[in-house]
MARLUM-76222 format. One record per residue: residue in three letters; y, x negated, z negated of N, C-alpha, C in turn. Coordinates in steps of 0.1 Angstrom, whole numbers, plus 5000, padded with zeros to 4 digits. Layout:
BEGIN
<atom r="Ala" n_north="Y" n_east="X" n_up="Z" ca_north="Y" ca_east="X" ca_up="Z" c_north="Y" c_east="X" c_up="Z"/>
...
! end
This chain:
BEGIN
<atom r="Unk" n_north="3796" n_east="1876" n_up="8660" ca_north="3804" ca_east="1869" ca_up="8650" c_north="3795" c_east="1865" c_up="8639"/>
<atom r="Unk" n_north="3796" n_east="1852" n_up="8638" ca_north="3784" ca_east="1846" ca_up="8627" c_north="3794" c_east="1845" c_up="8615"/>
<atom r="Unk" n_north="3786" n_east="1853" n_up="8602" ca_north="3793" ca_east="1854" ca_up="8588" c_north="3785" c_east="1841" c_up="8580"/>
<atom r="Unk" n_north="3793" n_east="1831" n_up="8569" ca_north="3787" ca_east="1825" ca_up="8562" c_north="3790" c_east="1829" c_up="8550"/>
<atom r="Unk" n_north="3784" n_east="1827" n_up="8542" ca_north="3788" ca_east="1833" ca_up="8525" c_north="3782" c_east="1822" c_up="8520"/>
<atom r="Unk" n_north="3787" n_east="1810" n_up="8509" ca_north="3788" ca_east="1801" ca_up="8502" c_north="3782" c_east="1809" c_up="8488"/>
<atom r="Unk" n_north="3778" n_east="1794" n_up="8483" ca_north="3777" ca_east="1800" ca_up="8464" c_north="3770" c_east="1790" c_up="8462"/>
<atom r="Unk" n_north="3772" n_east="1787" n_up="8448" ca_north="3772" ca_east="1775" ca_up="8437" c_north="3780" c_east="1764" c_up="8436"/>
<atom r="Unk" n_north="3795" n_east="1769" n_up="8434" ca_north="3807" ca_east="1768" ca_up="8428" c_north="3806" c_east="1763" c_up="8419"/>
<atom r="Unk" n_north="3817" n_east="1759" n_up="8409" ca_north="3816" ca_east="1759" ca_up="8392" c_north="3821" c_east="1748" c_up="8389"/>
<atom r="Unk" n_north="3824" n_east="1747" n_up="8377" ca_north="3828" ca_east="1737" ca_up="8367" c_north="3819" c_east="1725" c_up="8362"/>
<atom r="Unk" n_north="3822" n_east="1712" n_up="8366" ca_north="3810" ca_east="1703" ca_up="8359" c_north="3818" c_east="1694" c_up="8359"/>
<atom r="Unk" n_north="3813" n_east="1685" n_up="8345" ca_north="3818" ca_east="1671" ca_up="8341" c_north="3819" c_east="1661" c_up="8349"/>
<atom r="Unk" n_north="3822" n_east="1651" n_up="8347" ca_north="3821" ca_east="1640" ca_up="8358" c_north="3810" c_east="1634" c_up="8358"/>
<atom r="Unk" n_north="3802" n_east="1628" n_up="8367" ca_north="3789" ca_east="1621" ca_up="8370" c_north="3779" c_east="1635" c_up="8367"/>
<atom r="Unk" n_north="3783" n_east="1645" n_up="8371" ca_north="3773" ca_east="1654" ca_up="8366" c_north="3770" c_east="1662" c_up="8381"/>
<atom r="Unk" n_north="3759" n_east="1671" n_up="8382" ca_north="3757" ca_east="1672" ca_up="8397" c_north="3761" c_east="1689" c_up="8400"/>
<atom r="Unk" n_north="3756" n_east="1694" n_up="8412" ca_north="3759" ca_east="1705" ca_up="8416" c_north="3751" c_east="1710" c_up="8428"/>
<atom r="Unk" n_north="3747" n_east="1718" n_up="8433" ca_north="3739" ca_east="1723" ca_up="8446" c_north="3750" c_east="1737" c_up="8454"/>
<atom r="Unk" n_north="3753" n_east="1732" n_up="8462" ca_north="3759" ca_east="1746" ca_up="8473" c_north="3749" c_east="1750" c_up="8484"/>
<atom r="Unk" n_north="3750" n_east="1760" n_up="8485" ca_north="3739" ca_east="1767" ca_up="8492" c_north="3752" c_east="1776" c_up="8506"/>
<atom r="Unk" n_north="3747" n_east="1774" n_up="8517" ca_north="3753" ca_east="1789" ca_up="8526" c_north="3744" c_east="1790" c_up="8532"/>
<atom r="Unk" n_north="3744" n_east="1809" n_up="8536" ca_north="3737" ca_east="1813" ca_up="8547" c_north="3743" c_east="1818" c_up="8555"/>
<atom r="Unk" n_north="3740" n_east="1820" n_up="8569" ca_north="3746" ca_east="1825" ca_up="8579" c_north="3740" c_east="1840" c_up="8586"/>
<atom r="Unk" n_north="3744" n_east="1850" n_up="8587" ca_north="3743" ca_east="1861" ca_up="8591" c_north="3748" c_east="1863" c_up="8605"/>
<atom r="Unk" n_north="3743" n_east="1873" n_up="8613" ca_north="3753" ca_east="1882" ca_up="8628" c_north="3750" c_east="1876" c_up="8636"/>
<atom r="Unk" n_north="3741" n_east="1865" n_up="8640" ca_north="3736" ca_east="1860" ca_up="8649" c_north="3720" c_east="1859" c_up="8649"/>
<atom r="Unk" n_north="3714" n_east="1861" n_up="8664" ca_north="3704" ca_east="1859" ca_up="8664" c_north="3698" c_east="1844" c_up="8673"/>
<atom r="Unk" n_north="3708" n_east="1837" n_up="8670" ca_north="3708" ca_east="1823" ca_up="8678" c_north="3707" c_east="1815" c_up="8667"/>
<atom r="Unk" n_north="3697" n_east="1801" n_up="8672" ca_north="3701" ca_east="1789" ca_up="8664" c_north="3715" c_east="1787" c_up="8661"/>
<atom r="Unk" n_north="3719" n_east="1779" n_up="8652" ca_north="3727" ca_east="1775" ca_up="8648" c_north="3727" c_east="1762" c_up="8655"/>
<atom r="Unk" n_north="3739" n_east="1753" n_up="8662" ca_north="3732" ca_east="1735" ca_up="8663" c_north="3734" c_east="1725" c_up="8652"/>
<atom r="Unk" n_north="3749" n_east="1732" n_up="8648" ca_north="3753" ca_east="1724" ca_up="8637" c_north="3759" c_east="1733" c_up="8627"/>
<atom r="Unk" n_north="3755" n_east="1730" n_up="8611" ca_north="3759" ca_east="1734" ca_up="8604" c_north="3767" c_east="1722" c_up="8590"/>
<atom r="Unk" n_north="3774" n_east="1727" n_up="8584" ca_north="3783" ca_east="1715" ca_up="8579" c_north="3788" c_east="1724" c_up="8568"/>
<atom r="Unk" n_north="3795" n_east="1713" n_up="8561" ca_north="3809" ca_east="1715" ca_up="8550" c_north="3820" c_east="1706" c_up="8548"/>
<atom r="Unk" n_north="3832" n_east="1712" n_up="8548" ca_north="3838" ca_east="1708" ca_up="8545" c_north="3847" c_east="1708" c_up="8534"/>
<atom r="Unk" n_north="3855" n_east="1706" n_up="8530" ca_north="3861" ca_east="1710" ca_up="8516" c_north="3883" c_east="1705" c_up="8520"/>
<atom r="Unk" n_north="3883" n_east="1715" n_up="8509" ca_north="3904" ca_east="1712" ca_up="8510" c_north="3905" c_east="1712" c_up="8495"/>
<atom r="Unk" n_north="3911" n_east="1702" n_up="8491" ca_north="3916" ca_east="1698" ca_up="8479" c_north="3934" c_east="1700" c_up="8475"/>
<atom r="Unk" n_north="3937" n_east="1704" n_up="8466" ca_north="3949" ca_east="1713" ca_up="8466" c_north="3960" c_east="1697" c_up="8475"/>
<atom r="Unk" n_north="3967" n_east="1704" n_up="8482" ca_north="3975" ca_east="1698" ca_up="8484" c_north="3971" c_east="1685" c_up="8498"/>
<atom r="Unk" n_north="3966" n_east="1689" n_up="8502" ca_north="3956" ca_east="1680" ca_up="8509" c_north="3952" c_east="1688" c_up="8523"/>
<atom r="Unk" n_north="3947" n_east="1681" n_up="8534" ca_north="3944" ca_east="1688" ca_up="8547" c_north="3927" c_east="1690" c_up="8546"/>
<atom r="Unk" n_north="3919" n_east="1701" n_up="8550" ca_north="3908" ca_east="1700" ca_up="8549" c_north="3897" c_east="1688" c_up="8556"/>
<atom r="Unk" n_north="3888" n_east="1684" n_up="8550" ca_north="3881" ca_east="1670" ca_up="8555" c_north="3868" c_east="1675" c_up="8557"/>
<atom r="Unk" n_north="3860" n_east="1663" n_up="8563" ca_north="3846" ca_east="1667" ca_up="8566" c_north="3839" c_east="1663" c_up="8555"/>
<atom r="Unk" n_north="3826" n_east="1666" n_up="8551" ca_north="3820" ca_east="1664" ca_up="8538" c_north="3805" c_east="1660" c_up="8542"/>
<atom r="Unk" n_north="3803" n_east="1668" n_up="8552" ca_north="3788" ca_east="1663" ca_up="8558" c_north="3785" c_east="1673" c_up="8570"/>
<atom r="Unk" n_north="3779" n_east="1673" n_up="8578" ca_north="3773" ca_east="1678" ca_up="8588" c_north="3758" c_east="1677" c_up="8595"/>
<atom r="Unk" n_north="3749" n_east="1689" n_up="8593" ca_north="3735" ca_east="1685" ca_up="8600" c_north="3734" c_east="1694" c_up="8608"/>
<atom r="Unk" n_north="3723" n_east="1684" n_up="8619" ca_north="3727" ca_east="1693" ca_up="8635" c_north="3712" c_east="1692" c_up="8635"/>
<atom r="Unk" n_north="3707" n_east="1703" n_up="8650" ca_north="3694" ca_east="1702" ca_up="8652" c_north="3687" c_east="1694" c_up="8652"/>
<atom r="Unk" n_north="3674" n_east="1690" n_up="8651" ca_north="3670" ca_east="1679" ca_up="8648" c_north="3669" c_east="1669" c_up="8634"/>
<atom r="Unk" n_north="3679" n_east="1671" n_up="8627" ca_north="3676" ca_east="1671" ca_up="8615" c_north="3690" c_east="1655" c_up="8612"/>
<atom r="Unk" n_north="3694" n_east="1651" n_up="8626" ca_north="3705" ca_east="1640" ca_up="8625" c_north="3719" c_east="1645" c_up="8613"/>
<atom r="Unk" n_north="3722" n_east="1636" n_up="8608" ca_north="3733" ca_east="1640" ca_up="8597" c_north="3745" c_east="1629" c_up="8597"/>
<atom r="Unk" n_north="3758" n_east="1636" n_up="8593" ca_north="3770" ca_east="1631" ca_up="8594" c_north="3770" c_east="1631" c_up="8577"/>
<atom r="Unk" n_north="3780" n_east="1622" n_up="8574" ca_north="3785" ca_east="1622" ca_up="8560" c_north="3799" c_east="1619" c_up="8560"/>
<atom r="Unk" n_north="3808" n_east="1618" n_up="8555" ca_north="3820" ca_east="1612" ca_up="8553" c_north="3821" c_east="1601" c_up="8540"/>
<atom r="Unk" n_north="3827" n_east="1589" n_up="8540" ca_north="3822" ca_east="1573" ca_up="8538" c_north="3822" c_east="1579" c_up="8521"/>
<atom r="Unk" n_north="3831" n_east="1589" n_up="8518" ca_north="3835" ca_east="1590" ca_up="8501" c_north="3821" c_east="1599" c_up="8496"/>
<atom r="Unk" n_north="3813" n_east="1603" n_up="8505" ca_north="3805" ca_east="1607" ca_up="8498" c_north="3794" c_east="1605" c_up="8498"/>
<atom r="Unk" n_north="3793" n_east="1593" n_up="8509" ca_north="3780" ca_east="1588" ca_up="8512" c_north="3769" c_east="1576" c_up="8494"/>
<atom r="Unk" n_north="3756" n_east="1585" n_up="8497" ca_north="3747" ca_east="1576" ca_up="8488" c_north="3749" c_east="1591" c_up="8471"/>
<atom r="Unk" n_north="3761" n_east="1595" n_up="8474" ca_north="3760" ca_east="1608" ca_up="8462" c_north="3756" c_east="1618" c_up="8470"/>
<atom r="Unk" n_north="3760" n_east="1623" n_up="8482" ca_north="3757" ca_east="1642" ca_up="8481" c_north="3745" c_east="1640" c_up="8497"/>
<atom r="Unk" n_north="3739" n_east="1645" n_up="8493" ca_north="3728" ca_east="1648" ca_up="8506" c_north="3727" c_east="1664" c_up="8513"/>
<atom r="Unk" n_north="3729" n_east="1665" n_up="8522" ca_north="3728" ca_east="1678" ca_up="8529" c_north="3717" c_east="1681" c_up="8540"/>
<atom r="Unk" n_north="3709" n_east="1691" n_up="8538" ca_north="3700" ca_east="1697" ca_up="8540" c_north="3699" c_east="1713" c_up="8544"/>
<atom r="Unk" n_north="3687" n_east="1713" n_up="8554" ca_north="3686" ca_east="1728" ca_up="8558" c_north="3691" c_east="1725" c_up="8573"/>
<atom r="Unk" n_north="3697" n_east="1739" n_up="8575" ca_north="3701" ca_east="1738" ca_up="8591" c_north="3684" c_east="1739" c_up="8603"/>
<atom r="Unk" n_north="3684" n_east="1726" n_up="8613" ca_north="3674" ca_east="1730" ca_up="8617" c_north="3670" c_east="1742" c_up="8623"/>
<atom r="Unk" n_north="3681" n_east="1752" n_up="8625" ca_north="3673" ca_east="1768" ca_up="8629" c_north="3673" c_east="1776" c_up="8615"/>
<atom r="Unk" n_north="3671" n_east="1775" n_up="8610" ca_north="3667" ca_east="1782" ca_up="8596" c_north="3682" c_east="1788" c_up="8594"/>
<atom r="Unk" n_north="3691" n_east="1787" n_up="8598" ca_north="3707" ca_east="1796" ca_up="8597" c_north="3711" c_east="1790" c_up="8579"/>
<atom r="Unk" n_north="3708" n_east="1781" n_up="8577" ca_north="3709" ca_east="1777" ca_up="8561" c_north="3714" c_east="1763" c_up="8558"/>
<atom r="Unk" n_north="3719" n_east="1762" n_up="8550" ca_north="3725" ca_east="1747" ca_up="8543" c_north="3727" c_east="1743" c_up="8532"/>
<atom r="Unk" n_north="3723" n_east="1734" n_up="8526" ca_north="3726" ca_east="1732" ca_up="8512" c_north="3733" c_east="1717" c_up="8509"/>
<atom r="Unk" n_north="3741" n_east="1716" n_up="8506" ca_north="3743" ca_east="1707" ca_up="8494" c_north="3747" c_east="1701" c_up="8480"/>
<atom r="Unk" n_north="3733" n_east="1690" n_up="8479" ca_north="3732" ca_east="1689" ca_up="8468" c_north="3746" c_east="1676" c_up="8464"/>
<atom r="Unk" n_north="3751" n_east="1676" n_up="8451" ca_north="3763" ca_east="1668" ca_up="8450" c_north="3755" c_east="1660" c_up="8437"/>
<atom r="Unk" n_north="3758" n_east="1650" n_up="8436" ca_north="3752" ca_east="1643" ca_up="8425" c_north="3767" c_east="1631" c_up="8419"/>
<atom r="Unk" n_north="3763" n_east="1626" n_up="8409" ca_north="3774" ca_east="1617" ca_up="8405" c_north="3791" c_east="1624" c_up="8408"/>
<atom r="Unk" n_north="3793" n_east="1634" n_up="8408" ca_north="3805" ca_east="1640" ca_up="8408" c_north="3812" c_east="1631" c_up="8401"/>
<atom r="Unk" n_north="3824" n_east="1632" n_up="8409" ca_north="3840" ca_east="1626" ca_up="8403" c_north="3853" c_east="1635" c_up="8404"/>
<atom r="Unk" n_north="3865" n_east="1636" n_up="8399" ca_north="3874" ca_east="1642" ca_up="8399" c_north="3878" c_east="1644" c_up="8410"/>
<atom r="Unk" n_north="3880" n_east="1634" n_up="8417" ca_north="3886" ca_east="1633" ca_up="8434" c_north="3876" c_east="1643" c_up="8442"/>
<atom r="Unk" n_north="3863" n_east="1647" n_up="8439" ca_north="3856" ca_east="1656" ca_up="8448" c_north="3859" c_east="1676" c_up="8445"/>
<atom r="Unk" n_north="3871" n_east="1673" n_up="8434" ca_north="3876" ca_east="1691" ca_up="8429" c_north="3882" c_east="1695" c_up="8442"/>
<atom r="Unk" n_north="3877" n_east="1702" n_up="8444" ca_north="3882" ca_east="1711" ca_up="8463" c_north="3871" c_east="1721" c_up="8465"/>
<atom r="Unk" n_north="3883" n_east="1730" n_up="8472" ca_north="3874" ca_east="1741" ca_up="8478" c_north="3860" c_east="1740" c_up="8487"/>
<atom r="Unk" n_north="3851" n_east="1741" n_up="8488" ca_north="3840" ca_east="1738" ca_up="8496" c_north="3840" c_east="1749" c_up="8504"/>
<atom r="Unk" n_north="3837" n_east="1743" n_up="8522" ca_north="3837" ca_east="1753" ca_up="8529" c_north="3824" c_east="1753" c_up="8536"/>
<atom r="Unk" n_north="3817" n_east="1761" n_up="8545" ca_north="3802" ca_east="1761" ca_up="8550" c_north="3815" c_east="1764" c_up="8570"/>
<atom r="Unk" n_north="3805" n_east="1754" n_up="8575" ca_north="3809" ca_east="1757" ca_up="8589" c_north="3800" c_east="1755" c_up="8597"/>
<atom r="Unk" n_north="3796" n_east="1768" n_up="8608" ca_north="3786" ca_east="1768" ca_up="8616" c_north="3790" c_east="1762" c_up="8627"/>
<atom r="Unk" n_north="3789" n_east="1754" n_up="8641" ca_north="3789" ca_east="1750" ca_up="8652" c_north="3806" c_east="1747" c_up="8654"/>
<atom r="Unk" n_north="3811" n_east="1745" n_up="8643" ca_north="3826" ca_east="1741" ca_up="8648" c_north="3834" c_east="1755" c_up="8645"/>
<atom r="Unk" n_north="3827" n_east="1766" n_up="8648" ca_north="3838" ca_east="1774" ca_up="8649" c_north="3838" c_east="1782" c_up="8638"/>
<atom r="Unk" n_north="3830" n_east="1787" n_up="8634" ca_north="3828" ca_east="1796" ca_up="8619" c_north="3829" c_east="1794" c_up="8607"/>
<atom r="Unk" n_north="3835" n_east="1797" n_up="8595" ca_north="3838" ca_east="1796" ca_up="8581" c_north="3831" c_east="1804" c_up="8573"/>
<atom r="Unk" n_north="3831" n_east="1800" n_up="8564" ca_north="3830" ca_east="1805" ca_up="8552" c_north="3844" c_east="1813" c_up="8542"/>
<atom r="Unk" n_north="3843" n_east="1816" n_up="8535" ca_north="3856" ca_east="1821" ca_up="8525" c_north="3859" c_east="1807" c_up="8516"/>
<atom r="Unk" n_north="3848" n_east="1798" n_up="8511" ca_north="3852" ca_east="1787" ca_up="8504" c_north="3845" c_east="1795" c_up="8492"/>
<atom r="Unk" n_north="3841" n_east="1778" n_up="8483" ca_north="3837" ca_east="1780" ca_up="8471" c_north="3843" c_east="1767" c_up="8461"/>
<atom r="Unk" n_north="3848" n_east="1775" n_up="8451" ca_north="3856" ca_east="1763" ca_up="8443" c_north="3845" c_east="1751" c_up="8437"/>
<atom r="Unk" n_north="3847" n_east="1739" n_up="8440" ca_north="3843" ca_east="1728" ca_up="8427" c_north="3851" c_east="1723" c_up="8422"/>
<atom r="Unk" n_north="3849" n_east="1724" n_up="8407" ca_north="3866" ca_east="1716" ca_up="8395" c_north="3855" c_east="1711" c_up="8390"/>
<atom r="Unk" n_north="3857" n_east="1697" n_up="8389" ca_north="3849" ca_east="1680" ca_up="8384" c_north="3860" c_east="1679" c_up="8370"/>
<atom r="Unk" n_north="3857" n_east="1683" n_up="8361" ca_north="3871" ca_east="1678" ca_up="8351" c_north="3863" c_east="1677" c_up="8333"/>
<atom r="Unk" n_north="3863" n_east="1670" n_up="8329" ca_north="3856" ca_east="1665" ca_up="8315" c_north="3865" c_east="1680" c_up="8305"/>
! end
């Protein structure tokens, strides 16, 4: 059972940035893909980015050119960094290993 634990949540203004970090524990296998997603109250959870072996990466269109995601690769690790924040990106942020594993979530509130 692979555990993720998220962190670097928090409160920030608009156009202002942010870095989430997860690590992944309980396994002694690569990871192939690691990702995030996020759920915004009221809303169904969405993809936010995704990096797979090799270092290939997904984005989803709303966040592309602001948030870059990094890590993965083997290293059981992911980060991303969020830049130009907007209101619309306040949602829980989730860390997901190979499709099947979670995180608990980490709140981001974008709000002046």
């Amino acid at each position: 059972q692979v555990q993720l634990v998220e962190s670097g949540g928090g409160l920030v203004q608009p156009g202002g940035s942010l870095r989430l970090s997860c690590a992944a524990s309980g396994t002694r296998f690569r990871l192939n893909a690691m990702g995030w997603y996020r759920q915004a109250p009221g809303k169904t959870r969405e993809l936010v980015a995704i990096i797979r072996t090799g270092g290939s990466t997904v984005y989803a269109d709303s966040v592309k050119g602001r948030f870059t995601i990094s890590g993965g690769n083997g290293r059981n690790t992911v980060n991303l960094q969020m830049n130009s924040l907007k209101p619309e990106d306040t949602a829980v942020y989730y860390c997901n290993a190979d499709g099947q594993s979670w995180g608990k979530g980490t709140l981001v509130t974008v709000s002046s």
